[in-house]
C-alpha positions in Angstrom: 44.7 -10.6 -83.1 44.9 -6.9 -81.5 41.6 -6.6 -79.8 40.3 -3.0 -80.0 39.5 -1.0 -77.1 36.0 0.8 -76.9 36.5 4.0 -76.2 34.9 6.5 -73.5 34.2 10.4 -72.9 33.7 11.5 -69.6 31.8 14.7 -67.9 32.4 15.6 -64.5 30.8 18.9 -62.7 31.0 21.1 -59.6 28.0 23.2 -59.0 29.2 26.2 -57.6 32.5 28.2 -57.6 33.1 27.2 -54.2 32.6 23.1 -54.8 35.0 23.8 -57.6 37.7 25.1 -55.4 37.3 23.0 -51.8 34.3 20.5 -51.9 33.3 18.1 -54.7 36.9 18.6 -56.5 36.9 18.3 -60.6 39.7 15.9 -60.3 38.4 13.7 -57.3 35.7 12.9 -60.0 38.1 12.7 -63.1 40.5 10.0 -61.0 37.3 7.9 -60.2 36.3 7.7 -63.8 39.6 7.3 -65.2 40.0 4.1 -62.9 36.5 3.2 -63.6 37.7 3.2 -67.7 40.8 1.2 -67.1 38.9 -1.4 -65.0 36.1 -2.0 -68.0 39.0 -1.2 -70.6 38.1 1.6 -72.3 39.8 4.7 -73.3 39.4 7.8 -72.5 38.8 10.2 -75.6 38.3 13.5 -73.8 37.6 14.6 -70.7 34.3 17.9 -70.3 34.6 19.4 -67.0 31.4 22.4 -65.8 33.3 24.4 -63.1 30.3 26.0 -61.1 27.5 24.9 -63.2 24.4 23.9 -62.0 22.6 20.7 -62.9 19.4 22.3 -62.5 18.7 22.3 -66.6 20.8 21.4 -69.0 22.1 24.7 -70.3 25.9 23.7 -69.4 28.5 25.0 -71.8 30.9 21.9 -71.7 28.1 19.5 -71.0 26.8 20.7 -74.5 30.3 20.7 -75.5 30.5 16.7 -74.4 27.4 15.9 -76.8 28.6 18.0 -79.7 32.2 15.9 -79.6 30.2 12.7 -79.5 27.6 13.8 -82.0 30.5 14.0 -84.2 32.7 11.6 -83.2 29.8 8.5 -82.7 31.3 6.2 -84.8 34.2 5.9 -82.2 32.7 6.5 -79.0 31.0 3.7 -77.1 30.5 5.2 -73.5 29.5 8.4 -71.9 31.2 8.5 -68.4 29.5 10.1 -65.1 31.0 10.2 -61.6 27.4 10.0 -60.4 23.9 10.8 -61.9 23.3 13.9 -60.3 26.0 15.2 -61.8 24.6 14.7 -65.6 21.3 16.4 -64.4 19.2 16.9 -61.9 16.1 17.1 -63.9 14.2 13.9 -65.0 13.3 15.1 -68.7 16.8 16.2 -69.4 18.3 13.2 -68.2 15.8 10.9 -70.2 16.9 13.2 -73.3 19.8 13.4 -73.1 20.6 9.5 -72.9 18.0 9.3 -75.8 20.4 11.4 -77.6 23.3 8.8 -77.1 21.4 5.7 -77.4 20.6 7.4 -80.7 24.3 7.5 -81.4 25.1 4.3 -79.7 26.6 5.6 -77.0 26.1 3.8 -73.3 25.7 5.9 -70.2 27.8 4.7 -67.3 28.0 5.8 -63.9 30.9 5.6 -61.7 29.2 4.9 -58.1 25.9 3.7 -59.6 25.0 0.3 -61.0 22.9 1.4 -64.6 24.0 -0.8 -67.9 21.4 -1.6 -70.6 19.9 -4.5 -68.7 16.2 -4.3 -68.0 17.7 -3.8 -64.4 20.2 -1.0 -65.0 17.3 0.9 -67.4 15.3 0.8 -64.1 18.1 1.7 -61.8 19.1 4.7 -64.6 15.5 6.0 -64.0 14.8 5.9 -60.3 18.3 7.7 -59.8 17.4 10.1 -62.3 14.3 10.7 -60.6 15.9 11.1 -57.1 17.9 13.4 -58.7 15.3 15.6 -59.3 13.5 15.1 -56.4 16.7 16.6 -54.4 16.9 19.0 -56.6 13.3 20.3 -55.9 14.1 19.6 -52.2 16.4 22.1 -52.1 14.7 24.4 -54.1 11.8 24.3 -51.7 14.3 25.2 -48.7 15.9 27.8 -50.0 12.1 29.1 -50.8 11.1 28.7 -47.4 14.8 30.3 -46.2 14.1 33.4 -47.9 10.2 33.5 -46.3 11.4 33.0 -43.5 14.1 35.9 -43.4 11.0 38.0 -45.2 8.8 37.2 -41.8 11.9 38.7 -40.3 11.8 42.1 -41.9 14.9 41.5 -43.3 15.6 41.4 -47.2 17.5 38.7 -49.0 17.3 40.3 -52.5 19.3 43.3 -54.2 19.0 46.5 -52.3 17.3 49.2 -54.0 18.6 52.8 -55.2 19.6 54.5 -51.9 20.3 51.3 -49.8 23.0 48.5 -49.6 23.1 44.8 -49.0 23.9 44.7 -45.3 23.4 41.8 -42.3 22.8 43.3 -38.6 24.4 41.8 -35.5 22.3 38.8 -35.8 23.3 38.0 -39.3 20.4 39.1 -40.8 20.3 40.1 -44.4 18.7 43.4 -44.3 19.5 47.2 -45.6 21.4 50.4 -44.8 21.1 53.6 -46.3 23.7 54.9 -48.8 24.1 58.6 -49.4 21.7 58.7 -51.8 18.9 58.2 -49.1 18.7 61.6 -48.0 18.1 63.0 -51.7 15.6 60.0 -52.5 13.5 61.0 -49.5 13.7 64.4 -50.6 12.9 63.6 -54.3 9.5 61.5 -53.0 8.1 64.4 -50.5 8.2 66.4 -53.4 6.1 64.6 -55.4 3.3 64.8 -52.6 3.3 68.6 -53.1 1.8 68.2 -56.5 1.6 69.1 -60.0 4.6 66.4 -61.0 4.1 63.5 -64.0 6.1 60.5 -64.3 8.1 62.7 -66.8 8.9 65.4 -64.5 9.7 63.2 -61.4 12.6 61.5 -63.9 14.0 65.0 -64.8 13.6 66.0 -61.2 15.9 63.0 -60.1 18.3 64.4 -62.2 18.4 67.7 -61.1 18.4 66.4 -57.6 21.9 64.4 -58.2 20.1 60.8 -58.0 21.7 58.1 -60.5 21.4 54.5 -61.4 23.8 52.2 -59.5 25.7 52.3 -63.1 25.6 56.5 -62.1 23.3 57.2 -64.8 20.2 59.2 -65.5 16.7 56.7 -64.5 14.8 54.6 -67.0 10.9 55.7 -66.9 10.4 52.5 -65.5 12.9 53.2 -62.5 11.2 56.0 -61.9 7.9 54.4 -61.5 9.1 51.7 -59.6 10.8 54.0 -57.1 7.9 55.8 -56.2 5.8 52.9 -55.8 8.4 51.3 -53.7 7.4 50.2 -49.9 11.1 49.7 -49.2 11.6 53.2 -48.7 8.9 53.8 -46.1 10.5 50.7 -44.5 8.5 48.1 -45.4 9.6 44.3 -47.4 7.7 42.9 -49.4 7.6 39.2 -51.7 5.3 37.5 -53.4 5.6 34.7 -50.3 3.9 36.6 -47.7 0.2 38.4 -48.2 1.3 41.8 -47.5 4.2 44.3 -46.9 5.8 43.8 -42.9 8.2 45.6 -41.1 11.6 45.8 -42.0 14.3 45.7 -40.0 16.0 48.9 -42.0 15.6 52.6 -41.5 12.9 54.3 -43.5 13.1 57.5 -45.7 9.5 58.3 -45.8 6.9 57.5 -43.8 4.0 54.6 -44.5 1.4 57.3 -44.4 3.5 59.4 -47.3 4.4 56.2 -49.2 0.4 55.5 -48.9 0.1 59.1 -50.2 2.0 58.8 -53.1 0.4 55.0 -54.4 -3.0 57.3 -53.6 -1.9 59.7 -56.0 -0.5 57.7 -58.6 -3.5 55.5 -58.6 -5.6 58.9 -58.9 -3.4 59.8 -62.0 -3.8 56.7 -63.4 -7.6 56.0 -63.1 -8.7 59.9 -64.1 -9.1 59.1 -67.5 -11.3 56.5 -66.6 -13.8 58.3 -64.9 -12.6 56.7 -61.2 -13.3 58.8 -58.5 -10.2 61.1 -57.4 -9.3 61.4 -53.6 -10.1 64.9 -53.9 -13.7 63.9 -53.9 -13.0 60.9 -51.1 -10.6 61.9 -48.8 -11.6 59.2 -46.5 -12.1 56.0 -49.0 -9.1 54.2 -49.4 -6.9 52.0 -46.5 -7.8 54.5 -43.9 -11.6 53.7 -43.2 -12.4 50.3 -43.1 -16.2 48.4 -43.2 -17.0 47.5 -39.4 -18.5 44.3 -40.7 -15.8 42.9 -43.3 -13.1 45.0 -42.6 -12.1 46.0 -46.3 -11.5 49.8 -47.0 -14.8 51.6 -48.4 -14.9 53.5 -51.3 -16.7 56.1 -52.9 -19.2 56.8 -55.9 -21.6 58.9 -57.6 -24.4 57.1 -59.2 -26.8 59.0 -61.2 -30.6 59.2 -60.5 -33.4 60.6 -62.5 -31.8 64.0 -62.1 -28.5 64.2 -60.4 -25.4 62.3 -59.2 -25.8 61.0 -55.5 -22.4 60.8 -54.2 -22.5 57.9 -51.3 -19.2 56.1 -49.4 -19.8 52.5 -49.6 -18.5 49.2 -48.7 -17.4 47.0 -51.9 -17.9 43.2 -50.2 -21.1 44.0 -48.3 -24.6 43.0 -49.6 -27.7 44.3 -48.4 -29.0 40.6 -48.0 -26.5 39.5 -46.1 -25.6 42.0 -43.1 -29.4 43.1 -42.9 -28.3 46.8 -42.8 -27.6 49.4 -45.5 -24.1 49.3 -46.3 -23.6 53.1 -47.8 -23.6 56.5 -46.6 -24.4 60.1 -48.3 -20.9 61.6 -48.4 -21.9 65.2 -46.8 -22.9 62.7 -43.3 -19.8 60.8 -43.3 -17.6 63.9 -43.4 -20.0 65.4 -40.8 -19.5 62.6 -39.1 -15.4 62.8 -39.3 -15.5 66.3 -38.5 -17.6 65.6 -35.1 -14.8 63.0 -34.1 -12.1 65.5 -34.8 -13.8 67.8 -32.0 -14.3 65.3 -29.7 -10.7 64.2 -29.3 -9.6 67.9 -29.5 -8.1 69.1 -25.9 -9.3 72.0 -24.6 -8.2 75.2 -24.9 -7.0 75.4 -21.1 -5.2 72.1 -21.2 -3.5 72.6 -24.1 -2.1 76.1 -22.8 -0.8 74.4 -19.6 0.7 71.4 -21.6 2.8 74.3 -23.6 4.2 76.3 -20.4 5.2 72.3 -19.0 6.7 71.3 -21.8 8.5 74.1 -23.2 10.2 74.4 -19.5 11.6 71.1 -19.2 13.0 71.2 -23.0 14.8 74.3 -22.4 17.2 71.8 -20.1 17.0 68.8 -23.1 18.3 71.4 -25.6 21.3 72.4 -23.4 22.4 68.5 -24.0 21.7 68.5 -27.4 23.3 71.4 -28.3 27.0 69.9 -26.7 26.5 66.4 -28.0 26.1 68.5 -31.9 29.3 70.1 -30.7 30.9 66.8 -30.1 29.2 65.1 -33.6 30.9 68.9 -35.7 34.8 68.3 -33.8 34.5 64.5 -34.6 33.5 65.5 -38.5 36.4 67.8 -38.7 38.8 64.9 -37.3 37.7 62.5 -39.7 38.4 64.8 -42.5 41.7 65.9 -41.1 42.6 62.3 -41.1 41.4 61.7 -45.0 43.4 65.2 -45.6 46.7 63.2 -44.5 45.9 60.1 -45.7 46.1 61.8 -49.4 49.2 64.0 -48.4 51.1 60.7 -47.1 50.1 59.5 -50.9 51.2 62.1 -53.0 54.6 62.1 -50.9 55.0 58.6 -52.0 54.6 56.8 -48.2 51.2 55.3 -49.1 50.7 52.8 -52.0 47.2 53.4 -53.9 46.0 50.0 -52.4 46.7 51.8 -48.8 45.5 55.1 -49.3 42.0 53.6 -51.5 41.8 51.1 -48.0 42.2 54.1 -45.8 40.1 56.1 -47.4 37.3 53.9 -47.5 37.1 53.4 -44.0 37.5 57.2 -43.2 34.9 57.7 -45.6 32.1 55.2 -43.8 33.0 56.5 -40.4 32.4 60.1 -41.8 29.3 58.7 -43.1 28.3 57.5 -40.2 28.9 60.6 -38.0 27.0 63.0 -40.3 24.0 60.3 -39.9 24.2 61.3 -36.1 24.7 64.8 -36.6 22.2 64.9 -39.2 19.5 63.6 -36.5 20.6 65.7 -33.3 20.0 69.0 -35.7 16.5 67.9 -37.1 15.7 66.5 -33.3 16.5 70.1 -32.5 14.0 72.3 -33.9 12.8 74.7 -31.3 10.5 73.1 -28.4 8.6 76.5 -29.1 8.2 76.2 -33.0 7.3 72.3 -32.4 4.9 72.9 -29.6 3.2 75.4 -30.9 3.0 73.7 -34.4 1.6 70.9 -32.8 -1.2 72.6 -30.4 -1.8 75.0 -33.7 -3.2 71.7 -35.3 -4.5 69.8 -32.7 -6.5 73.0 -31.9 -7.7 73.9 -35.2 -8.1 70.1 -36.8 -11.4 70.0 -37.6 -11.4 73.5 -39.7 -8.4 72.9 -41.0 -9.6 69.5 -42.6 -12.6 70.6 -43.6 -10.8 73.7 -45.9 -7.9 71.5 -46.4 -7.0 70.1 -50.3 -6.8 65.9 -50.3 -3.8 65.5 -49.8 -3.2 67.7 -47.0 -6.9 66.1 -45.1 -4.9 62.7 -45.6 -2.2 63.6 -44.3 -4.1 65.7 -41.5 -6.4 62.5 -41.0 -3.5 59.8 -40.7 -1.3 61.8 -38.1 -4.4 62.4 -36.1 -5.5 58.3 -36.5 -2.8 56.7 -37.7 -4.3 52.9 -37.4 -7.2 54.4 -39.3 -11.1 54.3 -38.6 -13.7 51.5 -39.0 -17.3 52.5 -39.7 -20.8 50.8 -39.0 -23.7 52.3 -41.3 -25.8 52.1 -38.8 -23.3 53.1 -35.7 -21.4 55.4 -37.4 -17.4 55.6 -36.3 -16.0 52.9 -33.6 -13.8 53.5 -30.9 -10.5 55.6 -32.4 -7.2 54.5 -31.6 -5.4 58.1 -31.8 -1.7 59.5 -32.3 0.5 58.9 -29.4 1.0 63.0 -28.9 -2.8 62.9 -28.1 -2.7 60.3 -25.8 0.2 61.9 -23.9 -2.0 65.4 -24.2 -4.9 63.1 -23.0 -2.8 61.6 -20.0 -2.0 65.1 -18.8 -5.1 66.4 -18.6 -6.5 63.4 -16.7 -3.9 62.9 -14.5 -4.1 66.8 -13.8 -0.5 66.3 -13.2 2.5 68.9 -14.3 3.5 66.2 -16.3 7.0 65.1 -14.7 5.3 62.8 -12.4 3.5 61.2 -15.1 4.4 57.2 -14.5 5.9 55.6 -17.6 6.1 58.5 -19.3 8.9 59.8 -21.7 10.4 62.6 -22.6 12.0 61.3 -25.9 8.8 59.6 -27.0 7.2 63.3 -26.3 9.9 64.7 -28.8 9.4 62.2 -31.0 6.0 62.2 -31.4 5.9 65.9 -32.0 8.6 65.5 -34.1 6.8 63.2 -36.3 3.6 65.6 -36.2 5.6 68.2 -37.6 7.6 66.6 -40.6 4.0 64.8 -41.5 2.0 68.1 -41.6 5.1 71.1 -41.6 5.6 70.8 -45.6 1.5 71.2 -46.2 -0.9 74.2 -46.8 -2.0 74.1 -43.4 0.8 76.1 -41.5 -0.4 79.0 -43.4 -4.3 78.7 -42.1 
């Protein structure tokens, strides 16, 4: 009598692209089963094979595939065929389903490498391999968690890179960001909103108008719009839901954190007005930039009606009465009296700052001599470049370059042209006149408490953050503490305690002066208060 042979189906999988070409090979798994068949004699119906499919849930096309041809074929089928139990699934609950399914059907799950039958023994063994299965799984899942934390803590960025930056890993072989060309009109497109009068609306036609598209090169989504403005990445910041608060990146900024703090201010504004929230215009200094002296959370500011008027008061949110034994709010008029009086006492004289101003502008007039040849150098390499992508495309249309060669050639031309308009870019903005930038600078530092005081909110933030950019902390009873201020005070500050003519200063640097001043300008150049 002929004995019939049960018969088998067998699944094998790769879980990623790269296992399917060079490690765990599809057919290393197949040969292993097919033996495995011939030595229990059973046949092999059909073979299901998941290229690149991960076991991580059971949403596998030919692993569904495999279930389907035995759901219909049950009545022939005896076996279900695995190299290994990890590679049926790594989750517990879809293993234990799935095998429901077949026992339903009367189909046995083997294992190639692992001892499981239908003994009390191999149910056990079936389990606790399924179960290790998902424990890996999680594992893994949990280092590649604390991988991208810990390239966060970095300042790098493991994600997709937003409009105006690319995917891009520094010398260390760090994921992080570079700018594209849209950068320049991104930045652009977000001062502008800090100038007022713009909705959500207009921003997303004004993104338009300014050349800025979708990485698809089409016109933003509302939501894009919204999302780019509220965006730390672009004041160089990274951000995840893994660490408390936005670090340091290790890319190049387009705006500043003070603007980028702006522009959330003024969104927020927008958003709570209907509400009946109190607008910056009214608080210039609630917000991130004065914090409690006893908690150390930002105050805020409110109006509360008595029996005949609103009392408008700064005041801290965490801080009870009961607890710190000291009133924890302040009329607004005294705080911004209070503000103003700092602003004079951190103001140069009028002698020192004159002196500082015949120093300085003398030893840029030999600074600017350098820059002006190294721009030179920057405009003849920029006309080389393009002379070399000018001959690239001639050697094309004459038929010597093939369009692989002359799209490769390109392409690098192209980045190094990039590049060298990036440089050039930077030596003409770094050369502004040392007269328009010193006098811009003494201008303000001169004038800073009027000019806050008559100053609109944006422009007294932006006034307020240049002048402390760490911010302020304030004691009800105390009033301000000790004020860390901008560098380009501390280097006006130096100079007129040292009583020095400022090239002997020790430690001190001519590029951090420029940079500093630099800085003071673009934050404040753009405002109302140039015209005061």
């Amino acid at each position: 009598m002929i004995v019939k042979m049960q018969k088998a189906v067998i699944y094998t999988r790769v879980s990623t692209d790269e296992q399917a070409k060079n490690g765990l090979s599809l057919k290393g798994q197949e040969d292993a089963a097919r033996d495995y068949c011939k030595r229990e004699q059973m046949e092999v119906a059909e073979v299901f094979c998941d290229a690149g499919e991960s076991a991580k849930t059971a949403d596998r096309p030919q692993l569904i595939a495999s279930i389907a041809y035995c759901t219909d074929n049950y009545k022939e089928i005896d076996y279900y065929v695995v190299w290994k139990m990890d590679r049926f699934a790594r989750m517990a609950y879809d293993s234990a389903l799935i095998d429901a399914n077949l026992q339903k059907m009367g189909i046995e799950l083997r294992s190639v490498t692992e001892p499981i039958t239908k003994s009390p023994i191999g149910n056990l063994t079936k389990t606790m391999l399924a179960g290790f299965a998902q424990f890996d799984n999680e594992v893994r899942a949990e280092r590649s968690s604390s991988g991208a934390k810990r390239r966060i803590e970095e300042g790098g960025w493991p994600h997709m890179a937003p409009l105006g930056y690319k995917n891009y890993k520094d010398s260390l072989q760090r994921p992080t960001l570079i700018q594209t060309e849209q950068a320049s009109s991104i930045s652009k497109w977000l001062k502008e909103y800090l100038k007022g009068g713009y909705t959500q609306f207009a921003m997303n036609d004004l993104a338009w108008n300014m050349g800025i598209r979708s990485k698809k090169g089409k016109r933003l989504s509302n939501q894009q719009t919204i999302n780019m403005l509220r965006n730390p990445i672009y004041a160089g910041l990274v951000f995840s839901k893994m660490i408390k608060e936005p670090i340091q990146g290790l890319h190049d900024a387009i705006i500043t954190i003070s603007e980028h703090e702006l522009i959330l201010e003024r969104l927020d504004n927008r958003k709570n007005s209907k509400s009946g929230v109190a607008t910056s215009r009214e608080w210039p200094l609630r917000g991130s930039f004065v914090r409690c002296a006893d908690c150390g959370e930002s105050i805020t500011g409110s109006a509360p009606r008595g029996r005949t008027k609103n009392y408008p008061m700064y005041h801290c949110r965490v801080c009870r009465v009961s607890v710190v034994e000291h009133k924890v709010s302040v009329p607004k008029d005294k705080l911004h009296n209070e503000f103003e009086a700092l602003l004079q006492s951190v103001t140069p004289s009028e002698a020192a700052l004159k002196l500082f101003r015949i120093q300085v502008v003398k030893k840029w007039q030999n600074v600017h001599v350098e820059q002006r040849t190294q721009q030179k150098q920057l405009q003849q390499e920029l006309e080389r470049l393009k002379d070399r992508k000018q001959r690239v495309i001639s050697l094309y249309i004459d038929g010597n370059l093939s369009s692989a060669e002359k799209i490769e050639q390109s392409a690098k031309i192209d980045s190094e042209i990039f590049r060298t308009e990036l440089r050039l870019n930077k030596s003409n903005s770094d050369s502004v006149s040392s007269e328009v930038l010193i006098n811009f600078g003494i201008n303000m530092i001169q004038n800073a408490p009027k000019l806050w005081r008559i100053a609109n909110e944006i422009n007294q933030q932006r006034l307020q953050t240049a002048i402390f950019p760490e911010g302020l902390t304030y004691d009800f009873v105390k009033g301000f503490g000790t004020a860390q201020i901008g560098e380009l005070y501390e280097v006006i500050q130096e100079f007129t305690t040292k009583k020095s003519n400022l090239v002997d200063l020790n430690g001190f640097s001519w590029n951090r002066l420029h940079e500093q001043l630099g800085i003071f300008y673009n934050q404040l150049s753009t405002t109302d208060l140039i015209r005061v």
